[in-house]
C-alpha positions in Angstrom: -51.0 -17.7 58.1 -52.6 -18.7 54.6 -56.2 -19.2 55.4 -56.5 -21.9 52.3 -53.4 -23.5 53.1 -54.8 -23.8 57.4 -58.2 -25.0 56.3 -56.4 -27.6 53.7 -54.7 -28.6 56.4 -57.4 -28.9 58.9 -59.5 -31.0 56.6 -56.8 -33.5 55.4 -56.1 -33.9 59.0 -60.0 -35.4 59.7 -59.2 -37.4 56.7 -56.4 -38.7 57.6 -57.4 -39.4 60.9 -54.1 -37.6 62.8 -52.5 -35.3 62.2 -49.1 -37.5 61.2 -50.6 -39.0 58.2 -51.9 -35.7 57.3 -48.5 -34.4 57.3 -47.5 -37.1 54.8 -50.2 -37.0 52.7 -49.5 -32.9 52.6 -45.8 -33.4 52.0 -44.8 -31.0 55.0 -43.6 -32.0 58.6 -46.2 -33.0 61.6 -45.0 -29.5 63.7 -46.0 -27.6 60.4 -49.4 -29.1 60.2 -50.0 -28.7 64.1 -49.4 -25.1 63.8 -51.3 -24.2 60.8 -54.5 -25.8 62.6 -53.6 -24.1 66.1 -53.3 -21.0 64.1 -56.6 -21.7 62.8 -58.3 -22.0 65.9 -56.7 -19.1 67.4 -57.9 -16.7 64.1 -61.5 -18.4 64.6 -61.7 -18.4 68.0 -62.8 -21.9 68.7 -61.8 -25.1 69.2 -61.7 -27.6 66.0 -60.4 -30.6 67.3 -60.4 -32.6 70.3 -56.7 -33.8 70.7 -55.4 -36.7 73.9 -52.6 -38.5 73.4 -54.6 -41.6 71.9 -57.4 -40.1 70.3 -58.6 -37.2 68.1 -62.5 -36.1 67.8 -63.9 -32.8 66.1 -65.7 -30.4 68.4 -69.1 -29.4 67.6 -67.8 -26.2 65.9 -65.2 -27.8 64.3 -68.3 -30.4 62.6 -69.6 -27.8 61.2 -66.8 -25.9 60.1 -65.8 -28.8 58.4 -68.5 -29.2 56.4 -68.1 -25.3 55.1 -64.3 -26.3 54.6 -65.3 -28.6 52.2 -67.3 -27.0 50.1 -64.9 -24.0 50.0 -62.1 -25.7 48.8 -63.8 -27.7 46.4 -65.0 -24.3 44.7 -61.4 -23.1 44.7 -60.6 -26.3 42.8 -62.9 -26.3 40.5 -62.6 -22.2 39.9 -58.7 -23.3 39.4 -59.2 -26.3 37.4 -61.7 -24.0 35.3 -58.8 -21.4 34.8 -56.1 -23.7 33.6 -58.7 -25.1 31.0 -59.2 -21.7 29.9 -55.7 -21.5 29.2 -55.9 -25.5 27.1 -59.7 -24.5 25.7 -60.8 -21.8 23.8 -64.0 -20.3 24.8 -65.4 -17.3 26.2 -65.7 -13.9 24.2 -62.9 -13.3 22.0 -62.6 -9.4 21.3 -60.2 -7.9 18.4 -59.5 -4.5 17.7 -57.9 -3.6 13.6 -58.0 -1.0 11.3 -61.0 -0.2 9.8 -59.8 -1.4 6.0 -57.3 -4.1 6.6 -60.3 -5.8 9.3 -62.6 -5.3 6.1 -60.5 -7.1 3.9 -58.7 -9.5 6.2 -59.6 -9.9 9.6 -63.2 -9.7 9.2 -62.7 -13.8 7.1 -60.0 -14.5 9.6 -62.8 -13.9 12.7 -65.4 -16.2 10.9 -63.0 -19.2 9.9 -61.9 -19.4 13.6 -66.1 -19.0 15.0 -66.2 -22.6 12.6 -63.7 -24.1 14.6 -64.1 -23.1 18.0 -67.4 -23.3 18.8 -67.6 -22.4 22.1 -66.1 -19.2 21.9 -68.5 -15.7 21.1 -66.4 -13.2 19.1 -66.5 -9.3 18.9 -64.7 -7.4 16.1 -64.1 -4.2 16.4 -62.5 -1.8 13.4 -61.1 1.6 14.4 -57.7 3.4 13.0 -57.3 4.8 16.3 -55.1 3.4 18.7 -57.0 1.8 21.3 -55.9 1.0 25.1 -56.3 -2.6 25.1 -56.1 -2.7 29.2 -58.6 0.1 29.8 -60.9 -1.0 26.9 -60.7 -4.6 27.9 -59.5 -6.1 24.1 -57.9 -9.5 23.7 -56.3 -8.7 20.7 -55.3 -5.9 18.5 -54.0 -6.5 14.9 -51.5 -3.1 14.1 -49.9 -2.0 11.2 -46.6 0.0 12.3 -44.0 -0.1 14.7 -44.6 -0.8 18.5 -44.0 1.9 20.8 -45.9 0.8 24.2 -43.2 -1.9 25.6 -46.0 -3.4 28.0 -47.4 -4.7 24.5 -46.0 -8.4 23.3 -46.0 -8.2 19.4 -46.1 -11.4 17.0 -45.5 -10.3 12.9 -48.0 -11.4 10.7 -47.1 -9.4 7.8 -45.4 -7.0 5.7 -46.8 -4.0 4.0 -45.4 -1.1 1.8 -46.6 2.9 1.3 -46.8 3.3 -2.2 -47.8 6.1 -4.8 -50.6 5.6 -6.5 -52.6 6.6 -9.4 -55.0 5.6 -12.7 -53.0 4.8 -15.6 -55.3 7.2 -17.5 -54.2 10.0 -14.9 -50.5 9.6 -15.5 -51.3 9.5 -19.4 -53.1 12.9 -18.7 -50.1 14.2 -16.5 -47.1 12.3 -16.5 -45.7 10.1 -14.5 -43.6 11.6 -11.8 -39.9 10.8 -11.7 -38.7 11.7 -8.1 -40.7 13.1 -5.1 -40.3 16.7 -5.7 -42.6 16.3 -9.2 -45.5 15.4 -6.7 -45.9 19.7 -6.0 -47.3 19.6 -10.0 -49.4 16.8 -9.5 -53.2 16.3 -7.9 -52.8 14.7 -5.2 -55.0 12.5 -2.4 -54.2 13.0 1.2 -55.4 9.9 3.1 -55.2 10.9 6.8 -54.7 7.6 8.0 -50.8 7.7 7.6 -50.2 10.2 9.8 -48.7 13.8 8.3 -51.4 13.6 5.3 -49.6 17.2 3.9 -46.1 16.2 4.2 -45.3 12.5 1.8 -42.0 11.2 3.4 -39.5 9.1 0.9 -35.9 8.1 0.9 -33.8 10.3 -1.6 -30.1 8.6 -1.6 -30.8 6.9 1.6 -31.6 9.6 3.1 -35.5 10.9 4.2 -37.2 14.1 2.2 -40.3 15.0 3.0 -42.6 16.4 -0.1 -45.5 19.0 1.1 -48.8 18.3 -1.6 -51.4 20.4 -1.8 -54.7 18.1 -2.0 -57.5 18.1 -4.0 -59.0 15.6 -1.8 -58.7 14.5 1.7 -60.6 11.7 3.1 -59.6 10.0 6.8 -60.9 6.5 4.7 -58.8 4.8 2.6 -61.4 3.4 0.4 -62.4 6.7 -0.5 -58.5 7.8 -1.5 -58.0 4.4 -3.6 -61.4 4.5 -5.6 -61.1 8.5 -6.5 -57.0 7.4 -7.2 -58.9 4.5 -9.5 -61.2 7.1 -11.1 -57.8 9.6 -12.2 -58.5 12.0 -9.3 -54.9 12.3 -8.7 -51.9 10.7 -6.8 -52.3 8.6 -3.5 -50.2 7.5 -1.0 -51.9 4.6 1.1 -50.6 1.0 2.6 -49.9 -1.9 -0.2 -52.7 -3.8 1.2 -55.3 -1.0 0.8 -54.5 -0.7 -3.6 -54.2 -4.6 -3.5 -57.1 -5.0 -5.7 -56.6 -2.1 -7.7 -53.5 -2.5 -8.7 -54.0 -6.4 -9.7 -57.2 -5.3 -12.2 -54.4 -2.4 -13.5 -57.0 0.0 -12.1 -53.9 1.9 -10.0 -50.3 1.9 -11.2 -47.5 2.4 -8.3 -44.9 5.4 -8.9 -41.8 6.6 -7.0 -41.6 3.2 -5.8 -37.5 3.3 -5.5 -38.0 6.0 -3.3 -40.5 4.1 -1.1 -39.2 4.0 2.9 -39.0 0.4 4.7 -41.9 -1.7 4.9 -44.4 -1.6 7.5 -44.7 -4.5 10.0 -48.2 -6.3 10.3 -48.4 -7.5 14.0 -50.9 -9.0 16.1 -50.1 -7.0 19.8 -51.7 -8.2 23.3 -51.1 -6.6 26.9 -48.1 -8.4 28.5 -49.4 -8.5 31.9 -51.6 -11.0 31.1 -51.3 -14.8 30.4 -52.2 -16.0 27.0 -55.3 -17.4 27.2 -56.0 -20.2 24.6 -58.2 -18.5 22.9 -55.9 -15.4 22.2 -53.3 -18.5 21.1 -55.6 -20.5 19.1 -56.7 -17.0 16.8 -52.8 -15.8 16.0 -51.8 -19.6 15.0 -54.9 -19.7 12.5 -53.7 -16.2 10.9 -50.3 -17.3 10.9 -50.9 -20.6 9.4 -53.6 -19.9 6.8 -53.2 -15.9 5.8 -50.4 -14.6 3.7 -49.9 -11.1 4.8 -46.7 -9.9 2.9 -47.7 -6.7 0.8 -44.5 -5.7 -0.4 
């Protein structure tokens, strides 16, 4: 026996004044409704209702359980009615997870646009470059640069982004501008940790991958850092598109090697698919796909 489904049952039967009318009021048969309010009695213990073959009065008991009825189903309502609006109207706290750079830059505007329009919703950024349980850490939203391996993840692509060679145009006057990867070994070079295998650069050679060990002059896990000492002729870099953006358009960084780059990157916002998408989740991606132009390549 469902003990909402009974007590339903037992109430709409009062208001309906039989337990006929109740029955089509509930959309189920008379037998059906008799039986969930027998069961009723039975799990309580007591008798609800009064029943003769003309008439139909509440007990004592069953006054007073009625009045508790009430206000318990009403609750249930209005804690469903309050979910389903969740899922219609954004509010509540909004938490998003993003690399520490690309949040700087893009997520960071992104979060305070959407605050302006939906004001009843409280939002937490927070910037990491490591991977984050979203379930365990309790995150709405994580925006990822890479390919998805957890398949209890939905992803939705915001974006594109390359890995390119970088350096200062006064550097490559200095030293040359490499031709093909292996040149890199008589080069400075910048290892940014936050692409993985910061010794070993990774390009395709004739489609096919070669991996380039550099000995580094530098080594930061930030990509600021690796772009500004590229910018200042410190050496070669390899970081994300998006990280040189600016560099690159003020001719502070030039790109090299770039027709041995690998595949783009994809940019994609990523939420735990065991939940339902609340509208607050829904209402954020649709901004950033409708307003931010993520295609670094």
């Amino acid at each position: 026996m469902d003990r909402l489904d009974a007590m339903s049952a037992f109430v709409t039967v009062v208001d309906q004044n039989g337990f006929a009318p109740a029955a089509r009021r509930l959309g189920i048969s008379a037998s059906a409704v008799t039986r969930l309010v027998a069961a009723l009695e039975e799990r309580l213990g007591i008798t609800l209702l009064r029943r003769t073959t003309r008439s139909m009065t509440l007990t004592d008991a069953g006054a007073r359980y009625l009045e508790r009825a009430r206000r318990i189903l009403a609750e249930v309502q209005e804690a469903e009615s309050s979910a389903q609006a969740e899922r219609h109207v954004p509010s509540g706290r909004l938490l998003v997870t993003a690399p520490a750079t690309f949040g700087r830059i893009h997520v960071g505007p992104l979060m305070a646009a959407y605050l302006k329009r939906h004001t009843e919703v409280s939002g937490e950024l927070m910037l990491s470059d490591r991977i984050v349980n979203l379930v365990e850490e309790g995150i709405d939203l994580a925006l990822r640069i890479g390919h998805l391996d957890d398949s209890s993840l939905i992803a939705r692509r915001a974006g594109m982004t390359r890995r390119v060679v970088v350096a200062s145009p006064a550097y490559l006057a200095r030293r040359g501008v490499p031709r093909v990867p292996e040149e890199l070994r008589a080069h400075d070079t910048i290892t940014f940790g936050g692409l993985g295998d910061s010794v070993a650069w990774r390009f395709l050679v004739n489609g096919v991958e070669q991996r380039v060990t550099v000995a580094s002059r530098y080594t930061t896990n930030v990509a600021d850092s690796a772009v500004w000492y590229a910018a200042e002729g410190g050496g070669l870099a390899m970081v994300l598109a998006y990280q040189a953006a600016d560099a690159i358009k003020e001719s502070r960084l030039q790109i090299v090697l770039e027709e041995f780059e690998r595949p783009a990157l994809p940019i994609q916002f990523v939420y735990p698919a065991s939940r339902l998408l609340s509208a607050k989740v829904r209402t954020f991606v649709d901004l950033a796909l409708a307003t931010c132009r993520w295609e670094f390549t």
